[in-house]
C-alpha positions as CSV (number, residue, x, y, z in Angstrom):
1,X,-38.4,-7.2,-12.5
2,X,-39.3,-11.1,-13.6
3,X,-39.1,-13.5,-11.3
4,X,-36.6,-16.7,-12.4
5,X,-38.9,-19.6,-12.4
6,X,-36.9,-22.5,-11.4
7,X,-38.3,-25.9,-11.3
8,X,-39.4,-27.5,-7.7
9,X,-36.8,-30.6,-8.3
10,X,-34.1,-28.0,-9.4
11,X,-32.7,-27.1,-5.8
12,X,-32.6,-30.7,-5.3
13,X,-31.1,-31.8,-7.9
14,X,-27.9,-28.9,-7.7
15,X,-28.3,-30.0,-3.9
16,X,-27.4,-34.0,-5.2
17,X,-25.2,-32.6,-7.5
18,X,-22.9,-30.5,-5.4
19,X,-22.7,-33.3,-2.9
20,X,-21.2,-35.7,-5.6
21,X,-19.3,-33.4,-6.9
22,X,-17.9,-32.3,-3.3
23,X,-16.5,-35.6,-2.6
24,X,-13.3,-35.7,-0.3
25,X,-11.6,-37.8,-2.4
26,X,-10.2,-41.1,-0.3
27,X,-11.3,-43.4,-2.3
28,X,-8.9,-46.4,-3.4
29,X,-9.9,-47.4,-6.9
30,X,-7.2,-50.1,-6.9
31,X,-9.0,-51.8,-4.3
32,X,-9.4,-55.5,-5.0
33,X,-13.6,-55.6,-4.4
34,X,-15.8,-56.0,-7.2
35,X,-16.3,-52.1,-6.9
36,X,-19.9,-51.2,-9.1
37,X,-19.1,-54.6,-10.6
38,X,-22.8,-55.2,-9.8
39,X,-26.3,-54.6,-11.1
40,X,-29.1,-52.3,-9.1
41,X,-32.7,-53.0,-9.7
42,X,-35.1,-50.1,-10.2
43,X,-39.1,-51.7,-9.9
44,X,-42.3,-51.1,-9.6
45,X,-41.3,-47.4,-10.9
46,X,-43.0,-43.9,-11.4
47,X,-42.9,-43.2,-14.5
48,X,-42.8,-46.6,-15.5
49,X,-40.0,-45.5,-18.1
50,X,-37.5,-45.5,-15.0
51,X,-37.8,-49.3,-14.3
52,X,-34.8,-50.8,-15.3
53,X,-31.4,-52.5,-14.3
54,X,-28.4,-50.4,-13.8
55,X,-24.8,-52.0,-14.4
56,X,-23.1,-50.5,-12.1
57,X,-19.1,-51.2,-13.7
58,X,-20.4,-48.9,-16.2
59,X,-20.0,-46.0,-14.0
60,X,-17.8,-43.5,-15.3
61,X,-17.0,-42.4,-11.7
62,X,-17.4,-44.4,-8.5
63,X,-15.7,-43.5,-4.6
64,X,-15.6,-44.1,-1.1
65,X,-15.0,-40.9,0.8
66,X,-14.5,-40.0,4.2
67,X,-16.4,-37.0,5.6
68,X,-16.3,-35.1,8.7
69,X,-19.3,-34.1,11.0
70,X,-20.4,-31.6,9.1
71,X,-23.8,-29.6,8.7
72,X,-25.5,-33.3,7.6
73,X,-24.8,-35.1,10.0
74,X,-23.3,-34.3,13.5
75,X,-21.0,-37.3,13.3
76,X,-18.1,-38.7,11.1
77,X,-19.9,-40.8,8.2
78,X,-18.7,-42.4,4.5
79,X,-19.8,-41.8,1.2
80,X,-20.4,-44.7,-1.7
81,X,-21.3,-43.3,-4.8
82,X,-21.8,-44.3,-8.5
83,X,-22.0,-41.8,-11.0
84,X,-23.1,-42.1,-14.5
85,X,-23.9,-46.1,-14.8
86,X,-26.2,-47.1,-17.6
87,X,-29.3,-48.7,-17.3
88,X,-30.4,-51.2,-19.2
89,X,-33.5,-48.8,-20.6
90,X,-30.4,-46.8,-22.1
91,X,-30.6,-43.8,-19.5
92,X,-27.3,-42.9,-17.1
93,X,-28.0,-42.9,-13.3
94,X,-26.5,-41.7,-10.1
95,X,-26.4,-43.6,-6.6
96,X,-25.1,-42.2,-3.1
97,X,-25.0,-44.0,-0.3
98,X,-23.7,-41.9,3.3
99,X,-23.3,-44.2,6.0
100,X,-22.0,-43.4,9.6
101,X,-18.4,-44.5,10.5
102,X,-19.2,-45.4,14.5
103,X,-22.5,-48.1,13.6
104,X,-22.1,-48.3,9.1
105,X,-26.3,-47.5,9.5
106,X,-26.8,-46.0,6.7
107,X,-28.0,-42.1,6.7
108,X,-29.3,-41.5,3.5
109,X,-29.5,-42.9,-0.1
110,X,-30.0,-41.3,-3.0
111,X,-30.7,-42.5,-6.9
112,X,-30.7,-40.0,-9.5
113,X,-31.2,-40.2,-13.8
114,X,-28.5,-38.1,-14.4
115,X,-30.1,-35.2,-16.5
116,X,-33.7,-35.5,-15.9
117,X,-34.4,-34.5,-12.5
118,X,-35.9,-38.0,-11.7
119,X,-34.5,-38.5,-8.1
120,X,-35.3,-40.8,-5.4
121,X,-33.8,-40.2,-2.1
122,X,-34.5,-41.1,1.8
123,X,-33.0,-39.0,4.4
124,X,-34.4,-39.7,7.9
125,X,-32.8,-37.1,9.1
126,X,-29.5,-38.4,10.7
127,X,-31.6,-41.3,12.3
128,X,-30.8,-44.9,10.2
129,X,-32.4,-45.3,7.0
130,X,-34.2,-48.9,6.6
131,X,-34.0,-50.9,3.9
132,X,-30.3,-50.8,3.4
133,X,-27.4,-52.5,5.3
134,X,-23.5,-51.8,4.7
135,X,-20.9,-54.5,5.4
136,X,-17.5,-52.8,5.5
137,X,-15.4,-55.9,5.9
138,X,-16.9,-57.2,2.8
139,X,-17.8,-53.9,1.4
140,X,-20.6,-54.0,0.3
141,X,-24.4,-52.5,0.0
142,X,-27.3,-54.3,-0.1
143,X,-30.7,-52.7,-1.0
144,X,-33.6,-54.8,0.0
145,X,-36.0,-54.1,-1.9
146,X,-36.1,-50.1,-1.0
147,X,-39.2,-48.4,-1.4
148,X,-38.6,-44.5,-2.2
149,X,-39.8,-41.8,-3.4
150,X,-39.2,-38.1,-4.7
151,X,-40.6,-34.8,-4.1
152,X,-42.6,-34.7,-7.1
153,X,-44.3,-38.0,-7.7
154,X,-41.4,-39.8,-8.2
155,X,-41.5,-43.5,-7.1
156,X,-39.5,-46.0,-6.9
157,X,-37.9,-49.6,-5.4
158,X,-34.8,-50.5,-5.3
159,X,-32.4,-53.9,-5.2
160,X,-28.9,-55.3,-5.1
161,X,-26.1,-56.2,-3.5
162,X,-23.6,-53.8,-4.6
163,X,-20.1,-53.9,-4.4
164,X,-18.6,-50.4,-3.4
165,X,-14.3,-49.4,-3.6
166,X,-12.0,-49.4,-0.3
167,X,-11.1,-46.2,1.2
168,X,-7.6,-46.5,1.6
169,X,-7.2,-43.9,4.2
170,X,-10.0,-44.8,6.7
171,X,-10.9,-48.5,7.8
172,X,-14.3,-47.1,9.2
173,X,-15.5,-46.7,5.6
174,X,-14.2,-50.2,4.0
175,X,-10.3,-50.8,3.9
């Protein structure tokens, strides 16, 4: 019997994908922010290919979802996510943002070339991620200048004040 050989980053990247593709579906598109309607800077990049700017109002999906304590995280917590934006170096990207409902500190962040199996993501393991803060009343993200990383080389930093939807079921998340 051969072995399937599957790629390190593969897990992960079926991991990223399930999660935006599990989404819970609260999101309130008619919201009147400038949702994605904002530009996120990847720098000082590994490959260099990857450094770029992302529209983010190109993204063919974007949400604000409500999720329950769950195997993640042992609390409540909201989920941002663009999915499919293009960058300005002509490659599509993914970014999720989970943030918990009780504080809005963020959990974990997640940037992804949608395709590739470049991803850069920071999970501190239910303890608050730095770097990032989330404004609910305003709704927004900003990313100061987020230094991150992959599991296999991949580098990155990212930047931007990023407008996100309203989640018109839960007020916790951005109403």
């Amino acid at each position: 019997m051969t072995a399937l050989h599957i790629p390190r980053l593969a897990p992960l990247t079926l991991l990223m994908s399930a999660l935006l593709a599990g989404c819970g579906g609260a999101d309130d598109p008619s919201s009147p922010t400038s949702a994605g309607a904002a530009t996120l800077t990847i720098s000082v990049a590994t490959p260099a290919a990857q450094a770029t700017t992302v529209d983010l109002s190109t993204a063919t999906a974007k949400g604000n979802n409500t999720r329950a304590a769950d195997g993640f995280s042992s609390v409540p917590y909201c989920e941002v996510f663009w999915e499919n934006a293009v960058g300005a170096n002509g490659k599509k990207y993914a970014l999720q943002v989970y943030f918990r409902q009780s504080d809005k500190l963020p959990i974990t962040v997640s940037v992804i070339e949608v395709g590739s199996g470049w991803v850069l993501s920071d999970n501190n393991s239910g303890a608050a991620v730095t770097g990032l803060t989330v404004d609910t009343a305003a709704k927004t993200l900003v990313l100061n200048n987020k230094a991150m990383s992959g599991s296999a080389g991949e580098r990155g930093t990212l930047a931007g004040s990023l407008g996100f939807p309203g989640n018109k079921t839960t007020a916790a998340c951005g109403s």
